[in-house]
VOKOL-364316 format. One record per residue (C-alpha): residue in one letter; x, y, z. Coordinates in steps of 0.02 Angstrom, whole numbers, plus 50000, padded with zeros to 5 digits. Layout:
# VOKOL-364316
AXYZ
...
***
This chain:
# VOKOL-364316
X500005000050000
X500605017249944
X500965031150103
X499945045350113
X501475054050032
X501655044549877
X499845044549857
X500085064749865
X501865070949834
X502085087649883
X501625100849746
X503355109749685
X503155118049556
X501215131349550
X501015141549383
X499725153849391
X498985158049223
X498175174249241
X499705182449354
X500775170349222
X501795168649381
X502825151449425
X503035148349616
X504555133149659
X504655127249834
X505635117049915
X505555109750086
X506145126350156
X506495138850027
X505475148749884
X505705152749700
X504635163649603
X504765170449433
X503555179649312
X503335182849119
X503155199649105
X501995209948968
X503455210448852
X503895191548866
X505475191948975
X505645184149136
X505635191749278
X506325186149455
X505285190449594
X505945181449755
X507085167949806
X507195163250002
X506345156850150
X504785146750101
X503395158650091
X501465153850073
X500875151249900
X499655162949819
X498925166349657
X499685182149599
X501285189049701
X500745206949627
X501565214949791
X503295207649743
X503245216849606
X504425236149563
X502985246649514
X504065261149447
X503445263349270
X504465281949262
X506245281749158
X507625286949223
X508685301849118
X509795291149034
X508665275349022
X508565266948859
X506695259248855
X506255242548775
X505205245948662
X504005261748597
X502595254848664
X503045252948826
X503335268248929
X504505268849070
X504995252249038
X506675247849046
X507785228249057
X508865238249150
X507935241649297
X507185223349304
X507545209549407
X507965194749276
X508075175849254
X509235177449108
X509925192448997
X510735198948847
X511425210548759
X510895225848652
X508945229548715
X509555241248873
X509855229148989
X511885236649028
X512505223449176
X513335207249120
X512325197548995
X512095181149031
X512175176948847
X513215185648718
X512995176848516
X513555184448345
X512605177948181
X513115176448017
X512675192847972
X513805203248087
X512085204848215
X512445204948429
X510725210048477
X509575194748519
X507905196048629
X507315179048707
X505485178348738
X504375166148822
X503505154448698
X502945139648810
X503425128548975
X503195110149013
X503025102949202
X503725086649240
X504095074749367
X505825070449387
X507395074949303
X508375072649128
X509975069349121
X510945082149006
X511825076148847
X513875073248863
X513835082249028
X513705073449223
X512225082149311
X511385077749466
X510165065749482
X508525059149553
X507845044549623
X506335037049565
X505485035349740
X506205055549761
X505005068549762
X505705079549606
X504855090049458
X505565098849336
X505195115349242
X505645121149055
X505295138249013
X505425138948808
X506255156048734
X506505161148595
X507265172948479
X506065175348317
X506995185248231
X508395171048205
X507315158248256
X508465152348419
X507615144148554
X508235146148720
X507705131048864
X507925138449037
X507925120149155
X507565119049331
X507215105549430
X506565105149611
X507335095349741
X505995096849892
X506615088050017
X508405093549991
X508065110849967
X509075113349814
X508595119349660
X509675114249490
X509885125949353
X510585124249166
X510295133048985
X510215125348819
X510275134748654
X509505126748484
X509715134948312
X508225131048215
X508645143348093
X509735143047923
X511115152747974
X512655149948085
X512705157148246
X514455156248366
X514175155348551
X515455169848643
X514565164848811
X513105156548905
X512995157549070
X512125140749168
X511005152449277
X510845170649297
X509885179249451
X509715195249515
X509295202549698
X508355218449748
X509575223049867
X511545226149870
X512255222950034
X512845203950033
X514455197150093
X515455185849975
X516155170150006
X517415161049891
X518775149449905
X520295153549836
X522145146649827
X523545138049762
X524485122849749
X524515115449907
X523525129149988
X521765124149900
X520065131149954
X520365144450102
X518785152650126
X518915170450106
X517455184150149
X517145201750109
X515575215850085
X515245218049905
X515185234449843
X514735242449668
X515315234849528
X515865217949465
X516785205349566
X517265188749459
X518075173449530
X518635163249372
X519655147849296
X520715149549143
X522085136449164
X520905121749089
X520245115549240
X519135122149376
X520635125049455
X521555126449641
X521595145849610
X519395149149638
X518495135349656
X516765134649561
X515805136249710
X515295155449792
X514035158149924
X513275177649961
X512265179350152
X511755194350242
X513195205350319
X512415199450475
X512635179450443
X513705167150544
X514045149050551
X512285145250635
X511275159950578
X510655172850460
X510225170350271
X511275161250154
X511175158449963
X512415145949891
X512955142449702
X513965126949645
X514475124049467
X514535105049390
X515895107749298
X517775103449281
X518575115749162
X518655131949148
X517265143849231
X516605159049286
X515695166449444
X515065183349431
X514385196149559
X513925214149493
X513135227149595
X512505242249501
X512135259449545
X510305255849586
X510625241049718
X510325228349630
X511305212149623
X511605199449481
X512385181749505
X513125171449354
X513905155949324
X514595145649210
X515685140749076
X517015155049068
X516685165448911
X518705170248901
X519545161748746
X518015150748723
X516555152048582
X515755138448508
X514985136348328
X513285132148308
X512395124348158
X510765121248106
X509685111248220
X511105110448339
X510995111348519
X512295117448637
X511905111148831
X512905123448976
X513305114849137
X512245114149277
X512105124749431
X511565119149609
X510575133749696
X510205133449892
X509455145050015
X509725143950206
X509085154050353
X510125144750464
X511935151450419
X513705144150325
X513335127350415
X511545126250332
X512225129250145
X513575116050192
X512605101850260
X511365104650121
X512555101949967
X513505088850081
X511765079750093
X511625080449913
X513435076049855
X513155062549943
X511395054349878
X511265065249716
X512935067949638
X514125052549691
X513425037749643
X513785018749620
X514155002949734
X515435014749824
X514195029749875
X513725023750042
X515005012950071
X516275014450193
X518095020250122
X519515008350172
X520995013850255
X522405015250152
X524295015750132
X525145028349976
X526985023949959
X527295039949871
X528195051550012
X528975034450073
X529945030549907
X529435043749789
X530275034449631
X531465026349705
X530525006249741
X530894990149686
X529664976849734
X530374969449898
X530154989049985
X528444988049931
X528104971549999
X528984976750176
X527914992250177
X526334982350154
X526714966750288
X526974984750401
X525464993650354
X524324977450377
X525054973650534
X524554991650601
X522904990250545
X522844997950369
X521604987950211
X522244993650040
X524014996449958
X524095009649828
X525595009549698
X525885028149674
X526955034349501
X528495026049459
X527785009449392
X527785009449211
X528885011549065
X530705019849093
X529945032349249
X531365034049349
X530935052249379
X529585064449307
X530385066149145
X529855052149043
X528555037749003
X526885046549043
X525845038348916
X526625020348919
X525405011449045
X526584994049037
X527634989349173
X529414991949222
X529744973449238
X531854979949312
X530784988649455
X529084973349463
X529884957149389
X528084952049412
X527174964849340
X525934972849417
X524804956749443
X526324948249510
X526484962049643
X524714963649661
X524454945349697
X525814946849839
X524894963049905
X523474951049909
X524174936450019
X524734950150142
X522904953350181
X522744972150083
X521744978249920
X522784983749797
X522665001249726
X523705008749589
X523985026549512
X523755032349327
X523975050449249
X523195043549064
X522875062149019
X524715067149004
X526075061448864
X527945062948902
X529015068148764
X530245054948804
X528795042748773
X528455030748630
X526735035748613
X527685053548581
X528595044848442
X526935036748369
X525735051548397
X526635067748428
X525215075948348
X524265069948508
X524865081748608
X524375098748630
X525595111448556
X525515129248468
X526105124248280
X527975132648267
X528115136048426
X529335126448589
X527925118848699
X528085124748882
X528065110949010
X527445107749199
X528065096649281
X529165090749137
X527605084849047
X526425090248924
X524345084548895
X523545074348784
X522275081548645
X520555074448726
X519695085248598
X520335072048480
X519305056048484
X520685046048419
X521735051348595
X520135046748697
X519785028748632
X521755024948655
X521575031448820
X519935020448865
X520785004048773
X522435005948868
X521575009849031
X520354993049001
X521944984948970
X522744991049119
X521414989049254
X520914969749186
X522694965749208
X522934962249384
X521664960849554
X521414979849562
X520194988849684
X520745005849678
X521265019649557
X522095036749588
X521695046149441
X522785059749428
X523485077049319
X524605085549379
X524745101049261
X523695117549216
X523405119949009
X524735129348882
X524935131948698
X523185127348703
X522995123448517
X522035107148422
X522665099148273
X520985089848259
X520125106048254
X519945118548116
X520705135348132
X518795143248163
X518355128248295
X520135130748419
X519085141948513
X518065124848558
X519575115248630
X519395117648813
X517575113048812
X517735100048700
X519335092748818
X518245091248975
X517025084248850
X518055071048794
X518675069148981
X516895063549050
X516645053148903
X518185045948953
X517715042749135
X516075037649106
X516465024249000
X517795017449118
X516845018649279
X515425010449218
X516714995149122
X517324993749330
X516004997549467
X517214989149565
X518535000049582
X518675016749701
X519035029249582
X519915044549663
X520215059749569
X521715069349582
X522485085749495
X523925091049603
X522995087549749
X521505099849731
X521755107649543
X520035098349485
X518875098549657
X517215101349577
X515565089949589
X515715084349409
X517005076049467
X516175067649604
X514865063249485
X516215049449412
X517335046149569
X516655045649749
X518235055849812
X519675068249779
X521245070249845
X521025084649945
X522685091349948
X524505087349888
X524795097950070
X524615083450203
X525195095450360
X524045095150487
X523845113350529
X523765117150340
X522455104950323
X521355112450443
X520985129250306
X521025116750159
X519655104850232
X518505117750327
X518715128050165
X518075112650077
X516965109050177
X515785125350137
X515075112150004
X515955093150005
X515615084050152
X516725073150225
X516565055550136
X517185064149986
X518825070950058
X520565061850054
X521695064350197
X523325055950228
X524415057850382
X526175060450327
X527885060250409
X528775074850490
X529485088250456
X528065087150311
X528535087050153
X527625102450096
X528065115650234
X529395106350341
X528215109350505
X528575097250649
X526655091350709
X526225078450834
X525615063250766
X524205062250862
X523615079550776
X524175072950600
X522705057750635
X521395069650719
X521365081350551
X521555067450444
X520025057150536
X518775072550469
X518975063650294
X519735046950223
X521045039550332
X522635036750229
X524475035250289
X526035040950169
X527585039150280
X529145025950269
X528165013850394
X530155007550400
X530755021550479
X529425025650601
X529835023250805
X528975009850893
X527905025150986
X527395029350812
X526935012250783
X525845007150931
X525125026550915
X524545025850731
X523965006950777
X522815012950913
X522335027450798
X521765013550654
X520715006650769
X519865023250837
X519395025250655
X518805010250607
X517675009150773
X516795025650713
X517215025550521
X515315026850486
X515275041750582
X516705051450528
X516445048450331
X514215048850321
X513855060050473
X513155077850481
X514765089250494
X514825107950575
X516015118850566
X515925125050754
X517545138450746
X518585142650582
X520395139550595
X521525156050615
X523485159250603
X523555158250793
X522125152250891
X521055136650910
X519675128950786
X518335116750809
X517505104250693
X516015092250748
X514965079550664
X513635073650720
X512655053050667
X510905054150583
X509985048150752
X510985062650853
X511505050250964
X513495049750937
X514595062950906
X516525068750882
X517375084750909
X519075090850832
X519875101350962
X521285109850880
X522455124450921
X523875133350802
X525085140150933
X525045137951113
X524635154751206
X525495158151379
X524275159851541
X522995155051419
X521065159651472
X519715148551502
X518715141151329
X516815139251324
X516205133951131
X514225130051081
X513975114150981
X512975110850867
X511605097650810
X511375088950950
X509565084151037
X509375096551186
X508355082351284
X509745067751265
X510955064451385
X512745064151327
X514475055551404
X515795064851367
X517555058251337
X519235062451259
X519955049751131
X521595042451224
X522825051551180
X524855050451210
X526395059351186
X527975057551159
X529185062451300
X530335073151222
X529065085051205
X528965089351378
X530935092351389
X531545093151570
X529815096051623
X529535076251598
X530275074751764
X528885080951859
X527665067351787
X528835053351788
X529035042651978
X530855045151941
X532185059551866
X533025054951722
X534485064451619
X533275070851469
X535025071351365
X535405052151397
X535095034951322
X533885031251445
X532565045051381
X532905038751195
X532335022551267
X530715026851341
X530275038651217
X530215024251057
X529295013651176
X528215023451325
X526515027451282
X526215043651399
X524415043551400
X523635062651427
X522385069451535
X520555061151542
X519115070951516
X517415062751570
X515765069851630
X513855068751569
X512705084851490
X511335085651405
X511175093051233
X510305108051295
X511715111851394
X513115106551282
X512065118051134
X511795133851228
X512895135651395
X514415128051288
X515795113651316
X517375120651433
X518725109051371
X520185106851528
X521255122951580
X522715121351463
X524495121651549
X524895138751598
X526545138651660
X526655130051832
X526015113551872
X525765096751745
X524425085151803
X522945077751764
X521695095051793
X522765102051649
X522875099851474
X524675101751408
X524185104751216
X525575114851156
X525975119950974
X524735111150838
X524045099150989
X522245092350961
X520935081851051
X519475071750999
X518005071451108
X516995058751083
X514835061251127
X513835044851155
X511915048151200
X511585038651376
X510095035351488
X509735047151601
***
């Protein structure tokens, strides 16, 4: 028997015919949008769920007068003006002087096109869009869809404006497609995936921005008059500005105040937009980036734009976040991986870089299976003549000097020792000292005449050719039958230069960079549906390519080629505005890192890494036996509350800063367990006393309290270890190297019972820190980039 709710699904999408006004509504959140007299389409309100009516008249600007230098519409018309209204999509030449969200040239020389609505169709559930990942729907999910038909008579263009209504997610999916129905030829110079203005100008803006190995730090400021652009042009989406911006209220925090959020499905290059004008009035675009991109379109040819991801929250940063982590999760990632849990893996790469031969491989993985780890990943250095970065990319067959076995020999071994095997592949790069080079160096992408500039000693394959893209699907099919492999770290590790085709004509180079991601997903679709089995993880230098298309093929990313700790904690909470944590890869590394030569505990190095993927990437030879029965305890943590960390609901409780402390918390489904991250930068003398609100817990459970046993090693105390040791010892001497490999100091206890009321809205106190005199168990001796986990089980009263 159907439930009362499949027997009447909520109604999503209300069109009014004699206001022609369309009301969307989500679970919590409003969209509505009108044709106005002249055909355009007007937006009248997006934001808290309001009550439905039949004509939202009231929403409406009423001026009718012209400004001075106001170019009207039409004759007919007085006062009106595209300037002064708030749109759902523009363009260029009619008056209408902000951005356009669509800029064409015909034929004829003509710039000037008018799109006006013809027709709409309501539908329950979603389409997929052609040659591009998209979200999707279930078929038990409560979705419709709406396609507002414009067009251009005067060239005959049609223009579909696609959204579809995710009610109980509360997000709202946006994307454009342009048809030619005409006779002439008509080249794209831009098409934005959404447009949307506001009625007001005073928003905050929130991007994340970066570099190499410093990927995603949120960054906030007011916006003020004029136009503000976050963008991609290196061929990817790009470590630089993430396609991803969220606007809220001056007045907004991490729990409260309203929040808009806008996420791009693509991977390649891409634009975000925000332009106040001199009237207060705000318009947000996004999409493919319209610099050294056009696109030629044909007769009864269709060009699809990515799509956009729109959500509104009243509840702060933290509501935006858990709302696109809810939907990453069930709408974007998909396959036999998406719920399950990630294993816990070892990456020889900062253990041997290149330098391996199979016996160091096969000690490393008898270590990292005897400390608890599941899955052995081959990093690069396998195939052809790669004894450094300089050669071979593009010859996926084995060094036999390095695997006498070849990889299913080694894999096989991997195998007996109790661990998955994982390899890693760059198939979108070519090496010049390659013999596909020799064979195809008309594969790779090079300015005719001119030296090629390289990155990382390597150069990229033409995926706008469809030649390159079958021989990289047959070798890859090749590769992954040819041993027992679970896992595959996908990666490319260089931005785009002498960006020029030779499988495109002179008039079509324009095309390449769309037509390489293109190629890409048709690429990774192929291959991901050949092996459901494998855990695909994407990779670009870390975080060059961290966008939801992505996800849409591989359940995870590598979040960061930047494993410290303390760096970690701005890369992750920066992601974390929109991935959640079952999507993030994070390794603990050895010390000083490798990226910023910082010396962090260990047990800090696990409790950032635990808010993601557990991974290790250290000489497991080299470690000390504290290191060894630490990270083996740590293993087990994870695994006991794996579900947890990777599928609960995360919060960001306090950013991380330069100096001081920051908090991260998430939370299970039934709000019944919990974990904090308790982390501080730099230890502050005579510290004061902490008091921090948490967040999503239920006010009327009762909660135990305890701190995830922790240790230390000794030498970190220095001569203070003699006032917690029974007897003095010479902190200089043999006899402290001793007990420091082997002496687990276990740190101070924390245990007591709260409710959630109390833990929500009085706050947590964490222990005094040590402030100078005294060391015992009423203080907590933290120092620099020290952490705790807290750990939050619901009890009986």
């Amino acid at each position: 028997m159907k439930s009362e709710r499949e027997r009447n699904p909520p109604s999503m999408i209300h069109y009014n015919k004699s206001s022609r006004q369309f009301h969307l509504q989500t679970k919590a959140s409003s969209y509505v949008l009108q044709i106005l007299e002249t055909g355009h389409l007007a937006h009248l309100y997006f934001g808290k769920k309001i009550r439905h009516r039949n004509d939202f008249e009231n929403f409406i600007d009423q001026k009718k007068i012209s400004y001075g230098s106001t170019t009207s519409y039409n004759r007919l018309i007085d006062g009106f003006s595209l300037q002064h209204e708030l749109l759902e999509y523009s363009s260029y030449g009619k008056g209408d002087y902000r951005n356009p969200s669509i800029s064409l040239l015909s034929n004829d020389g003509n710039r000037t096109f008018d799109f006006i609505y013809q027709s709409h169709q309501i539908f329950t559930g979603k389409k997929e869009l052609d040659g591009l990942p998209s979200s999707y729907a279930y078929e038990s999910e409560d979705v419709q869809s709406l396609e507002l038909i414009l067009e251009d008579k005067c060239y005959e263009l049609r223009l579909i404006l696609s959204y579809s209504i995710f009610h109980d997610k509360d997000v709202i999916s946006r994307s454009v497609s342009l048809q030619n129905r005409g006779k002439q030829v008509l080249i794209i110079d831009k098409i934005s995936s959404f447009s949307l203005d506001f009625d007001k100008p005073d928003f905050d803006l929130v991007t994340l921005d970066g570099s190499w190995i410093r990927e995603r730090f949120s960054h906030r400021r007011a916006l003020n008059y004029g136009m503000t652009e976050i963008s991609s042009r290196r061929g990817v989406s790009g470590s630089d500005h993430n396609p991803f911006i969220l606007l809220c209220d001056s007045n907004a925090s991490e729990i409260s105040g309203n929040a808009y959020g806008f996420a791009l499905i693509y991977s390649g290059n891409h634009s975000s937009s925000v332009e106040v004008n001199t009237h207060d009035k705000t318009r947000i675009q996004m999409g493919i980036n319209d610099f050294d991109f056009s696109w030629k379109l044909n007769e009864n040819e269709i060009f699809q734009s990515p799509e956009a991801l729109l959500v509104f929250s009243d509840k702060g940063i933290n509501g935006i976040s858990s709302m696109y982590h809810r939907f990453i999760r069930f709408n974007i990632v998909r396959g036999p991986w998406q719920f399950k849990e990630r294993p816990i893996l070892f990456n020889n790469w900062e253990a041997t870089y290149f330098k391996f031969n199979e016996k160091k491989l096969l000690s490393l993985a008898k270590e990292a299976k005897a400390l608890g780890m599941e899955l052995f990943v081959l990093d690069d250095g396998w195939f052809g003549k790669r004894e450094d970065d300089h050669s071979s990319l593009g010859d996926w067959t084995v060094n036999l000097k390095k695997l006498p076995g070849g990889l299913k020999g080694l894999g096989d071994k991997i195998k007996k020792t109790g661990l998955d095997f994982g390899i890693w592949v760059e198939p979108e790069m070519i090496s010049i000292e390659s013999e596909l080079y020799k064979q195809h160096p008309e594969w790779m992408i090079q300015c005719p005449m001119r030296e090629p500039s390289p990155a990382r000693n390597q150069f990229i394959l033409d995926l706008a050719n469809p030649l390159v893209c079958e021989y990289i699907c047959e070798s890859m099919k090749s590769l992954f039958s040819s041993a027992d492999i679970s896992y595959v770290k996908w990666d490319m590790n260089r931005n785009f230069s002498d960006i020029y085709s030779h499988s495109l004509k002179p008039e079509q180079q324009k095309e390449f960079s769309h037509r390489y991601v293109l190629g890409l997903y048709g690429i990774l679709k192929e291959l991901t549906e050949q092996f459901p089995h494998i855990l695909f993880e994407s990779c670009a230098s870390g975080g060059n390519r961290f966008d939801l298309a992505m996800f849409c093929f591989m359940p995870q990313i590598w979040t960061s080629d930047n494993t410290d700790a303390m760096e970690r904690l701005h890369i992750q909470s920066g992601s974390s505005l929109f991935a959640p944590t079952s999507v993030m890869g994070a390794h603990v590394s050895a010390v000083p890192n490798h990226q910023v030569l910082r010396n962090t505990p260990i047990e800090s190095r696990f409790n950032t890494a635990a808010f993601g993927l557990l991974g290790y990437e250290l000489d497991l030879s080299k470690i000390t036996n504290f290191e060894k029965k630490v990270i083996k305890k740590q293993i087990a943590f994870y695994k006991e509350h794996r579900k947890l960390l990777q599928f609960g609901t995360f919060y960001r409780i306090k950013a991380p800063s330069d100096r001081g402390t920051s908090l991260w918390m998430i939370v299970s489904e039934d709000q019944k367990d919990a974990i904090l991250g308790y982390y501080q930068q730099l230890a502050q003398p005579n510290p004061p006393s902490e008091r921090y609100l948490l967040e999503g817990l239920n006010p009327d459970m009762l909660y135990e309290v305890q701190n995830r046993t922790q240790f230390m090693d000794i030498r970190q105390f220095g001569d203070l270890i003699n006032q917690a040791l029974p007897v003095s010892i010479n902190t200089e001497g043999i006899l402290h190297s001793k007990i420091a490999e082997n002496y687990l100091y276990e740190l101070e206890k924390t245990e007591f019972k709260a409710f959630g009321d109390q833990l929500m809205f009085r706050g947590f106190v964490p222990k005094q820190q040590f402030y100078g005199t005294g060391l015992d168990d009423h203080c907590a001796f933290l120092g620099d980039f020290g952490s705790r986990l807290f750990i939050l089980r619901a009890v009986e009263d």
